[in-house]
C-alpha positions in Angstrom: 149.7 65.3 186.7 149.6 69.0 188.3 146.9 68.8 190.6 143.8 70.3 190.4 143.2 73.9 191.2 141.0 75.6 193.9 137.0 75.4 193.4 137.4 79.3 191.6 133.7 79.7 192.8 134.3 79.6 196.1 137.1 82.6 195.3 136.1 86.3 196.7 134.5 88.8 194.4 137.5 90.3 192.7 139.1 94.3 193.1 136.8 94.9 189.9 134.3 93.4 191.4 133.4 90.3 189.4 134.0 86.7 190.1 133.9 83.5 187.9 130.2 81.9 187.4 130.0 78.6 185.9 126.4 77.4 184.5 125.1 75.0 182.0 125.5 75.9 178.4 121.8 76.2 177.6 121.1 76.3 173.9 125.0 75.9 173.2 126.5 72.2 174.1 123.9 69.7 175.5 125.7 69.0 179.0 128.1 71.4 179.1 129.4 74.2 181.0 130.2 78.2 180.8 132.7 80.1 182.8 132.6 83.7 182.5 134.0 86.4 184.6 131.0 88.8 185.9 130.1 91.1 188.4 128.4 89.0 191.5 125.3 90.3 190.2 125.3 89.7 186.9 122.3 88.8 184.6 123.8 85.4 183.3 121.0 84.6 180.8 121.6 88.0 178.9 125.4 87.0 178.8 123.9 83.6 177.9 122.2 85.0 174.9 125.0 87.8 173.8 127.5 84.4 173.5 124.3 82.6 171.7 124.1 85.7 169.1 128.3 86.9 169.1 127.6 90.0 170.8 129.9 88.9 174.1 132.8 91.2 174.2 134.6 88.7 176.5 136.7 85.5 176.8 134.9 82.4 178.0 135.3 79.0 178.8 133.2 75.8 178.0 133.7 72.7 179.8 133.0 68.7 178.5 133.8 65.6 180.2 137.2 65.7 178.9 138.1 68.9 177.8 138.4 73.0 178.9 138.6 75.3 176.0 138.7 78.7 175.4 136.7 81.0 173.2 136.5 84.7 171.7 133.6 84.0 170.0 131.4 80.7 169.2 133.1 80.8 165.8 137.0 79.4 167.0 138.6 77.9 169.6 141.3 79.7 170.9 142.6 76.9 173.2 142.0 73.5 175.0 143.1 71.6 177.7 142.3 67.7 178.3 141.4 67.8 182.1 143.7 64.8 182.7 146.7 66.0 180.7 146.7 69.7 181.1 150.3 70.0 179.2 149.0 68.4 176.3 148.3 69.6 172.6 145.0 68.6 172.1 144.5 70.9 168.6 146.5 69.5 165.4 147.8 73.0 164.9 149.5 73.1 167.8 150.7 70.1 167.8 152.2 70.9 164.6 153.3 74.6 165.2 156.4 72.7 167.2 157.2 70.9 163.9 160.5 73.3 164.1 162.0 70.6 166.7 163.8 68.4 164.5 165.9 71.6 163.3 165.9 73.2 166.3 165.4 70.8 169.2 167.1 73.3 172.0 166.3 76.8 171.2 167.8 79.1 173.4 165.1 82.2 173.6 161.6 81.4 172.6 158.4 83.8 172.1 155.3 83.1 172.3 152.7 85.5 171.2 149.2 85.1 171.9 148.6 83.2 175.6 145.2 81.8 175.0 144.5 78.9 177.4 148.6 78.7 177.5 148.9 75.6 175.5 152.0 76.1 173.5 153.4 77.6 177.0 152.7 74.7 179.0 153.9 72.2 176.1 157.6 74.0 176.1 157.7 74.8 179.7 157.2 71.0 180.2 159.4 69.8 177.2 162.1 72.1 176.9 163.6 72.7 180.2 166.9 74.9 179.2 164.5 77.6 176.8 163.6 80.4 178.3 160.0 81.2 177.5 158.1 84.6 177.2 154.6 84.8 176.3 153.2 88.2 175.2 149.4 88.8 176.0 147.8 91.4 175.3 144.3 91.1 176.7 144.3 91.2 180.6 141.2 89.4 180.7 142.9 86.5 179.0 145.3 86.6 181.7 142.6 86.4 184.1 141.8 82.5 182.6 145.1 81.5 183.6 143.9 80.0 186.9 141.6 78.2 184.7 143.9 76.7 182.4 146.3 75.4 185.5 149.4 77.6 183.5 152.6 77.1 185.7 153.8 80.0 188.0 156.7 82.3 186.2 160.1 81.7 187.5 163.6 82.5 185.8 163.2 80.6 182.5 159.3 81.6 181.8 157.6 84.8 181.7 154.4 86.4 180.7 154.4 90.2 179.5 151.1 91.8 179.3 151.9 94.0 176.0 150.8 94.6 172.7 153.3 91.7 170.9 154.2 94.2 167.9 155.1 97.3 170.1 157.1 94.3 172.2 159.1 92.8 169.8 160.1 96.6 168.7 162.0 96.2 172.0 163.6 93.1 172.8 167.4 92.1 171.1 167.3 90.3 168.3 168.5 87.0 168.8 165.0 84.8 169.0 165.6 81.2 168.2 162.0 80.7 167.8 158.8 82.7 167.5 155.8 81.0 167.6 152.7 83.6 166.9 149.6 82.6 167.8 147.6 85.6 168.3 143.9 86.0 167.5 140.9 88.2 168.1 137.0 86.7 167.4 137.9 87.6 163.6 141.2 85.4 163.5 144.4 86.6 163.6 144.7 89.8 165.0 145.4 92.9 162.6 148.1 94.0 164.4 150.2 91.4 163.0 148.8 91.9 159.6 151.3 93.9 157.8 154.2 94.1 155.7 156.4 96.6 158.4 155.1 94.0 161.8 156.6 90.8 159.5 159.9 92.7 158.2 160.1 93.4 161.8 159.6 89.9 163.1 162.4 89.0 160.3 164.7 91.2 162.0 164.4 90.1 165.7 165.3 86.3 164.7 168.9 84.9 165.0 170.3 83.7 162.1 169.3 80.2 162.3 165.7 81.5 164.0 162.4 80.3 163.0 159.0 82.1 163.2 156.0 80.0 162.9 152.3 82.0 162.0 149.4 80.7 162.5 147.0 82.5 160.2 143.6 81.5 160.5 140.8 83.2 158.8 138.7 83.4 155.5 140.9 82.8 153.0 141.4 85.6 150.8 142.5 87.6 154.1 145.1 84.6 154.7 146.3 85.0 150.7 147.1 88.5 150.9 148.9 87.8 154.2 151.2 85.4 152.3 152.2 87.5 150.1 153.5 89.7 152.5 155.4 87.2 154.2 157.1 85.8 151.3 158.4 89.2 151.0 159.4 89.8 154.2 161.0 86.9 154.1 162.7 86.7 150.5 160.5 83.8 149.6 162.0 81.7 152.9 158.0 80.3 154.0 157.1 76.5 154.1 152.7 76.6 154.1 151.2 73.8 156.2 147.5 73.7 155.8 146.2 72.1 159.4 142.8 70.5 159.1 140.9 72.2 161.4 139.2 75.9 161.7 141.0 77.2 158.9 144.4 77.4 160.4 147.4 77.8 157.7 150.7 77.5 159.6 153.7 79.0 158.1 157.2 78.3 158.7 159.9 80.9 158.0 163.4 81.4 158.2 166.1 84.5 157.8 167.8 81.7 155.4 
C-alpha cells in the first residue's frame, strides 16, 4: 500500500493564493468531510451552500470512513478511491471499462481521457507494467486533486497532458491500442466529445486491432443520439454495456 500523503493542510497558501480546507459536510453527508481548494480567506459556508444548491464552479472532494471521491456537481461521482486500496476500481463502470483485457491483455499505447481522481490511471499503471499510459486533462484544477488521490509521479511509461482531449488526439500518430474516454463535466459527458467528426476522429487514431471504450453517461435521450453517431463512425462495430450505476452506458468499439 502506497503510503499516505502529507497532511495537505499543513501545505503553504499556493502561487494563486488558495490552499486546501477540509470541513464537515454540513447538510450534505452526516459525518463526512469537504475538501475544496480556496483562497486562505475564504467564506466556507457560502461555498458550503453553492455545493448544497449546484452553483460551485469547482471540483471537490468528500471523504467517508472508507472512501475519497470526487465531484463536479452533487449530481455524479466522477471518481473514488478506497483509502486502504488506493489502486483499486471501486465504481462497476470502471471496473468494467477494462473488460477489453481478455482481447487485448498487453496493449502497447493507451489513452486515457478524462483524469478524474485517476482511477483508470492508477489501475493500468499498477496492472499493466509494459503500456505506456497518457492521460489527457483538461481542467487544471482537476490536476490540482492529484495529491489528493495519491496518483503515482510520471516517469517514461505514464504521462499526463493538460489539453483539451479532441484537439489532442488531432495530434498524436495513429496507432492507439486502447482508448478509454472517460471525460465528463457536471452535465455528463463533456460536449466536446459529442459529435459525429470527434468519433470519426477517434476511429482514425486506433490501430487496427485498437479498441475505444466511451463511457457515456447522461439523460438518456442525449446518450441515444450519441449512439447513433458512433455506430456510424464506426460502421456499426459497438458492443453497449449498460453499468448499473449513475446512468453510465459503456461502449465498446472497434476499426473491425
Amino acid at each position: 500500500m502506497r503510503p499516505i500523503p502529507p497532511n495537505l493542510l499543513a501545505l503553504p497558501v499556493g502561487a494563486d493564493g488558495r490552499r486546501w480546507h477540509r470541513l464537515p459536510a454540513e447538510g450534505l453527508y452526516s459525518g463526512e468531510y469537504l475538501w475544496l481548494r480556496e483562497p486562505a480567506d475564504a467564506d466556507l459556508r457560502q461555498a458550503l451552500k453553492r455545493i448544497r444548491s449546484g452553483r460551485y464552479r469547482q471540483p471537490f472532494a468528500l471523504d467517508s470512513v472508507r472512501s475519497r471521491r470526487l465531484h463536479f456537481s452533487l449530481r455524479y461521482v466522477q471518481s473514488e478511491m478506497l483509502m486502504d486500496y488506493p489502486d483499486a476500481l471501486t465504481l462497476s463502470y470502471t471496473r468494467q471499462m477494462m473488460a477489453f483485457l481478455p482481447l487485448l491483455p498487453e496493449p502497447r499505447e493507451l489513452m486515457i481521457v478524462g483524469l478524474g481522481g485517476g482511477s483508470l490511471t492508477k489501475f493500468c499503471y499498477r496492472h499493466l507494467p509494459q503500456t505506456r499510459i497518457t492521460t489527457v486533462e483538461i481542467n487544471p484544477e482537476v490536476l490540482a486533486f492529484g495529491s489528493l488521490f495519491q496518483l503515482p509521479a510520471e516517469d517514461a511509461r505514464h504521462r499526463i497532458v493538460l489539453a483539451d482531449a479532441a484537439d489532442h488526439l488531432s495530434q498524436v500518430a495513429a496507432g492507439l491500442d486502447v482508448v478509454l474516454l472517460d471525460g465528463c463535466d457536471a452535465q455528463g459527458t463533456a460536449r466536446r466529445f459529442c459529435s459525429p467528426a470527434f468519433f470519426r476522429e477517434l476511429r482514425g487514431k486506433l490501430s487496427p486491432e485498437g479498441i475505444a471504450v466511451i463511457n457515456l453517461i447522461g439523460v438518456a435521450s442525449r446518450a441515444s443520439r450519441l449512439m447513433e453517431d458512433l455506430r456510424s463512425a464506426f460502421d456499426g462495430e459497438v458492443l453497449v454495456l449498460n453499468a448499473q450505476a449513475n446512468d453510465n452506458r459503456l461502449v465498446f468499439a472497434s476499426r473491425r
